[in-house]
Residue frames as a rotation matrix with the C-alpha (Angstrom) as fourth column:
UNK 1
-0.256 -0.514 0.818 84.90
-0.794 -0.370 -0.482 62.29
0.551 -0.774 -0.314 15.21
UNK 2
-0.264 -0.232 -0.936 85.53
0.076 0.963 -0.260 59.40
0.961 -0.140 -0.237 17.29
UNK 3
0.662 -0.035 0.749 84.37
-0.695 -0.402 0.595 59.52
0.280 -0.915 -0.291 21.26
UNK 4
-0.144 -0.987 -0.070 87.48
-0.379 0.120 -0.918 58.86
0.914 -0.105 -0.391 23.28
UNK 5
0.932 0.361 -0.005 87.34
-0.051 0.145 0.988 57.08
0.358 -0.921 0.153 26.80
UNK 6
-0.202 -0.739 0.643 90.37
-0.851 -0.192 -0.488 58.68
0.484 -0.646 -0.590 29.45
UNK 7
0.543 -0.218 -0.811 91.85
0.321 0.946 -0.040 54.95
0.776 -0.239 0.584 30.95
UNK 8
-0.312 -0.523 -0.794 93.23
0.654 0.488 -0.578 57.18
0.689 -0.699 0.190 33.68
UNK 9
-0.037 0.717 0.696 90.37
-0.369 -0.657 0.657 58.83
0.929 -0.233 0.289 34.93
UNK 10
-0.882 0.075 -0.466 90.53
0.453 0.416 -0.789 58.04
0.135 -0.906 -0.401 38.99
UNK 11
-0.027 0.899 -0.436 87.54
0.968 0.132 0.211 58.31
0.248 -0.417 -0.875 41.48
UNK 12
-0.522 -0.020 -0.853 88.57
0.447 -0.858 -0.253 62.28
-0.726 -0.514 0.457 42.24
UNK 13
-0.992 0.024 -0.126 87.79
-0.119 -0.543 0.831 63.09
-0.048 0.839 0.542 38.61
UNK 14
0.178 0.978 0.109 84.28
0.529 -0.188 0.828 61.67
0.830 -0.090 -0.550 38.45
UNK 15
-0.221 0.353 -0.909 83.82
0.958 -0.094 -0.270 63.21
-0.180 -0.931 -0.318 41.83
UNK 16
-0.831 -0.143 -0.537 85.05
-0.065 -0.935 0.350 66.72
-0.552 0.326 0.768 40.60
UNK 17
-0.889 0.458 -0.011 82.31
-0.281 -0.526 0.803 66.36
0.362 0.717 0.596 37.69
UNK 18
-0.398 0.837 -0.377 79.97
0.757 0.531 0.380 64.90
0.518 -0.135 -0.845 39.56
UNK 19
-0.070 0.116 -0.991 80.05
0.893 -0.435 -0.114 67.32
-0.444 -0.893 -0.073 41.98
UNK 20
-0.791 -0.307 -0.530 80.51
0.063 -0.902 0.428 70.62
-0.609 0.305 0.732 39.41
UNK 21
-0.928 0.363 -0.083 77.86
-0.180 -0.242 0.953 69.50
0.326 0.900 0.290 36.62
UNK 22
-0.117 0.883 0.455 75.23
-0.735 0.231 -0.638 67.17
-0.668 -0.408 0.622 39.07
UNK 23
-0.783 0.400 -0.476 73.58
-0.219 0.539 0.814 64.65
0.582 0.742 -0.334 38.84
UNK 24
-0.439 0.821 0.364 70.29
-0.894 -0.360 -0.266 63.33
-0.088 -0.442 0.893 39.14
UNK 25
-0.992 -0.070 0.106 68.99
-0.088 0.979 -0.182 60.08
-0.091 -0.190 -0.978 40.30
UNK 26
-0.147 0.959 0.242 64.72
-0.975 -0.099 -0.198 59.48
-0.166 -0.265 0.950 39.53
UNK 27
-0.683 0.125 -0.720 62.98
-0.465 0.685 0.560 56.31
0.563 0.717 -0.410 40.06
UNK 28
-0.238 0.960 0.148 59.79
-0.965 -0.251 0.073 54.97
0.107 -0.125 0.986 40.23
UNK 29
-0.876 -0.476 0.077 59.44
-0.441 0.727 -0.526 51.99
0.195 -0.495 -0.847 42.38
UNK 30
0.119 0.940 0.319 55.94
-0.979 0.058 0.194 49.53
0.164 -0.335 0.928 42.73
UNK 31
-0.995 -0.096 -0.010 56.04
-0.085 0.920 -0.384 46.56
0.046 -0.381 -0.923 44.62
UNK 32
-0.262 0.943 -0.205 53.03
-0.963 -0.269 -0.007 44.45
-0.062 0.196 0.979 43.60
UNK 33
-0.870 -0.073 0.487 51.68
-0.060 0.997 0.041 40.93
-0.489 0.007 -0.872 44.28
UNK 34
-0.244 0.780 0.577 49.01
0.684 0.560 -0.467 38.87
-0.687 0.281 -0.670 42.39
UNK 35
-0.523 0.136 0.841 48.99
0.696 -0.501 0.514 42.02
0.491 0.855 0.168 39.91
UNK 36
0.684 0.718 -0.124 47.50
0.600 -0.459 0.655 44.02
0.414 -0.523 -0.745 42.26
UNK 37
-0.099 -0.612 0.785 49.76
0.177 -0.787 -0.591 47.35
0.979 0.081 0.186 43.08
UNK 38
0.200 0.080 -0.977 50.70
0.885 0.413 0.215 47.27
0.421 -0.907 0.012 47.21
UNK 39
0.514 -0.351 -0.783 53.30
0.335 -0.758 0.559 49.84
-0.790 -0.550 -0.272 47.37
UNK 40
0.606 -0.408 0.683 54.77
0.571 -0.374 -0.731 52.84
0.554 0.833 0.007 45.24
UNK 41
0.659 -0.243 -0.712 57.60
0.379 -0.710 0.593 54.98
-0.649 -0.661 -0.376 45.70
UNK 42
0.710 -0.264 0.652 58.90
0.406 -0.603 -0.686 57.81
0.575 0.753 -0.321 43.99
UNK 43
0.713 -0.458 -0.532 62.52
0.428 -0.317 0.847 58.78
-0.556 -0.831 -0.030 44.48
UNK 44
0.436 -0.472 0.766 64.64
0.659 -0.413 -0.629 61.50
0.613 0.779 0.131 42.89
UNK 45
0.545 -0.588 -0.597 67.80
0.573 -0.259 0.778 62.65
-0.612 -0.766 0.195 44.56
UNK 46
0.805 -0.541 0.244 70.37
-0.227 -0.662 -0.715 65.47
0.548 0.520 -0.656 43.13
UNK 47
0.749 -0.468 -0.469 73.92
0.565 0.081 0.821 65.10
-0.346 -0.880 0.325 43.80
UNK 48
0.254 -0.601 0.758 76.13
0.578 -0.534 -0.617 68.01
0.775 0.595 0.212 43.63
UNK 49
-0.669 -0.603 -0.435 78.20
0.726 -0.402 -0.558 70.45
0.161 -0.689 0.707 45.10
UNK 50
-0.168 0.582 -0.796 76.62
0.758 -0.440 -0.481 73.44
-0.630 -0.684 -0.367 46.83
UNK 51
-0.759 -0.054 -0.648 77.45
-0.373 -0.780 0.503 76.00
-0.533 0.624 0.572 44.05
UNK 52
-0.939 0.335 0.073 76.04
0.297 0.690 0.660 73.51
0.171 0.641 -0.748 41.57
UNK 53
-0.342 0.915 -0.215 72.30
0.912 0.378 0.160 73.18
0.227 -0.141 -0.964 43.59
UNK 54
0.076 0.358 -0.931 72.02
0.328 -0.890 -0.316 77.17
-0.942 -0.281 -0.185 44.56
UNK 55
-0.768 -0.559 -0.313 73.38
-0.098 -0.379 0.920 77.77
-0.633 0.737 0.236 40.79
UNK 56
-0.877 0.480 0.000 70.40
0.286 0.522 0.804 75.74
0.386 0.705 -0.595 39.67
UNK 57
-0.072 0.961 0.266 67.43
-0.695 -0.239 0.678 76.83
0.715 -0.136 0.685 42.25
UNK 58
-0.173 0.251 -0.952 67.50
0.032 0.968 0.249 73.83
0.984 0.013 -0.176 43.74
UNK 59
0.042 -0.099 -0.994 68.23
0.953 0.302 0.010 74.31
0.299 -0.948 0.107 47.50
UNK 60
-0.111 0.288 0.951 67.48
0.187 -0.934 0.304 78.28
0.976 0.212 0.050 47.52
UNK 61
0.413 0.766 0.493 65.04
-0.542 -0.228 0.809 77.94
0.732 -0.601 0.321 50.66
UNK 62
0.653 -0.552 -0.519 67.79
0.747 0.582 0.321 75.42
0.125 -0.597 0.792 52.62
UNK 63
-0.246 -0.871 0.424 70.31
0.728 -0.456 -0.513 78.00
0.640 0.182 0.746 51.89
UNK 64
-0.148 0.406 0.902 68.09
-0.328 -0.880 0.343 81.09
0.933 -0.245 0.264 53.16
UNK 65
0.735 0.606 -0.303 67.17
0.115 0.329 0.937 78.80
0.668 -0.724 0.172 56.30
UNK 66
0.027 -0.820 -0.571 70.99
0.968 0.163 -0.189 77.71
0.248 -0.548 0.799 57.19
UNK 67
-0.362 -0.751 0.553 71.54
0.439 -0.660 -0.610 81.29
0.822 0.022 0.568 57.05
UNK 68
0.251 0.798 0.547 68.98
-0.467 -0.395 0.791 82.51
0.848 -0.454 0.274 59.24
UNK 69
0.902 0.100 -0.419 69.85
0.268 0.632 0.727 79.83
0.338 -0.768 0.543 61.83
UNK 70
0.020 -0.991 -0.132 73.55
0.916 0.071 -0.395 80.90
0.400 -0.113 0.909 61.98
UNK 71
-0.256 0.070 0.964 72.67
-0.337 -0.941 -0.021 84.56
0.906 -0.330 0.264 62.26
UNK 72
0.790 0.426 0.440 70.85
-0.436 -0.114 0.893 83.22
0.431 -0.897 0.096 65.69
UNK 73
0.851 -0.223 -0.474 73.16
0.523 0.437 0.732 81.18
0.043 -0.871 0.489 67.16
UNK 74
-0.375 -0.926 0.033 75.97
0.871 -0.365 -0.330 83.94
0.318 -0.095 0.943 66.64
UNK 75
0.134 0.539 0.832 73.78
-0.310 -0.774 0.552 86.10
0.941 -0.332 0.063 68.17
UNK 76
0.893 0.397 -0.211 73.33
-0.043 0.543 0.839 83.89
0.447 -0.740 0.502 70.96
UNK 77
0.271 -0.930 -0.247 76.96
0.822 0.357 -0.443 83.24
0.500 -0.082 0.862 71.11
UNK 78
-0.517 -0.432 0.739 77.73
0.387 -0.888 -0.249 86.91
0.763 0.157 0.626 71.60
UNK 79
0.084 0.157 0.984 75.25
-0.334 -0.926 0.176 87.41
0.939 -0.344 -0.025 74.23
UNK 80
0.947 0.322 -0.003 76.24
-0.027 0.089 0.996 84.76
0.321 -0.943 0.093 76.09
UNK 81
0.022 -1.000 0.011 80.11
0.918 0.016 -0.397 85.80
0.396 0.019 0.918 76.24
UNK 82
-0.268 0.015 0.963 79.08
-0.231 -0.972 -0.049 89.85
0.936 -0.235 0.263 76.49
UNK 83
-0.866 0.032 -0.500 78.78
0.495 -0.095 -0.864 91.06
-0.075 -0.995 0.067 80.31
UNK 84
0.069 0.996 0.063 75.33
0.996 -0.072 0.060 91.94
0.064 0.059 -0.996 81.49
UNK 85
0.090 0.240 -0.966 76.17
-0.152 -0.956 -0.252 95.76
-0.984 0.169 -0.050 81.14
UNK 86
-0.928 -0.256 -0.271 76.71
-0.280 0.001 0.960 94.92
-0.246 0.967 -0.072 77.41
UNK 87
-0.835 0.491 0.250 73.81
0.491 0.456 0.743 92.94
0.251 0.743 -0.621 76.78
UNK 88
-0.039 0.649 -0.759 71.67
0.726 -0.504 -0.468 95.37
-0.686 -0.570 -0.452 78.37
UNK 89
-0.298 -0.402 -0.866 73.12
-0.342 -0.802 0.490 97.84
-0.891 0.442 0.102 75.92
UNK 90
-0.994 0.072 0.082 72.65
0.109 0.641 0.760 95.37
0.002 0.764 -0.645 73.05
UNK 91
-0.276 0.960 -0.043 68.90
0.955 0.268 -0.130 94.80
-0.114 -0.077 -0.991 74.30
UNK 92
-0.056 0.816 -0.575 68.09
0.477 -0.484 -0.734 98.75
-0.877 -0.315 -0.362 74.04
UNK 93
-0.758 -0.509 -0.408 69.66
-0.280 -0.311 0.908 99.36
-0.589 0.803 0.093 70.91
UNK 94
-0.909 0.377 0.178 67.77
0.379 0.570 0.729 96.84
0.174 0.730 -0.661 69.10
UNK 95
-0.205 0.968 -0.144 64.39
0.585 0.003 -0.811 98.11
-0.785 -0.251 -0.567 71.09
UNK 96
0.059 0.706 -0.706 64.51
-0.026 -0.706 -0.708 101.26
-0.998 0.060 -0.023 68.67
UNK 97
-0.812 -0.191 -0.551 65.61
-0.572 0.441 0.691 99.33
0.111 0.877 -0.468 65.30
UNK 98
0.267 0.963 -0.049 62.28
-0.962 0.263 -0.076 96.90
-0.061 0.067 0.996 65.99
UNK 99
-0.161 -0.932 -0.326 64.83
-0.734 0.334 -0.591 94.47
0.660 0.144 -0.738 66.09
UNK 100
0.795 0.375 0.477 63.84
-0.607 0.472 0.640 91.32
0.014 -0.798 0.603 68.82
UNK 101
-0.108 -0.884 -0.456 66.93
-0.576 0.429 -0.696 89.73
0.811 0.187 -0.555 69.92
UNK 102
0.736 0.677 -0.026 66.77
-0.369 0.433 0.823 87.00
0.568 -0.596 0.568 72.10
């Protein structure tokens, strides 16, 4: 079996697989003078689509944050549209759910 190479592969297609399978960039960088080691850096980036990096583990705890932050500001949103007999209501509800809405 021969490997084949597609001659009309465009820049969406890699994107599409780049973005569906990932990839990963690592490298290990030392800038050194007279033989003597100054500066290292270590750098290893992932690029993929969101499915891709929650599919894998990768961005779990980014994911769980964003979400958390959205829940507040659509809270926020909501109480600052609701009239102040609503958010009064809103504010005693939550007292007996242990709920703290701000």
């Amino acid at each position: 079996m021969e490997p084949t190479r597609d001659t009309h592969a465009t820049l969406v297609d890699l994107l599409d697989r780049v973005l569906d399978k990932g990839l990963v960039l690592d490298a290990d960088i030392i800038i050194e003078m007279a033989g003597i080691p100054l500066l290292g850096v270590k750098l290893r980036a992932f690029i993929a689509g969101m499915e891709t990096m929650l599919k894998y583990g990768i961005w779990e705890d980014w994911d769980k944050e964003q979400r958390v932050i959205a829940t507040k500001e659509h809270r926020q949103k909501k109480m600052a549209i609701a009239p102040e007999g609503e958010v009064a209501a809103l504010c005693r509800k939550s007292e007996g759910t242990g709920i703290t809405t701000v």
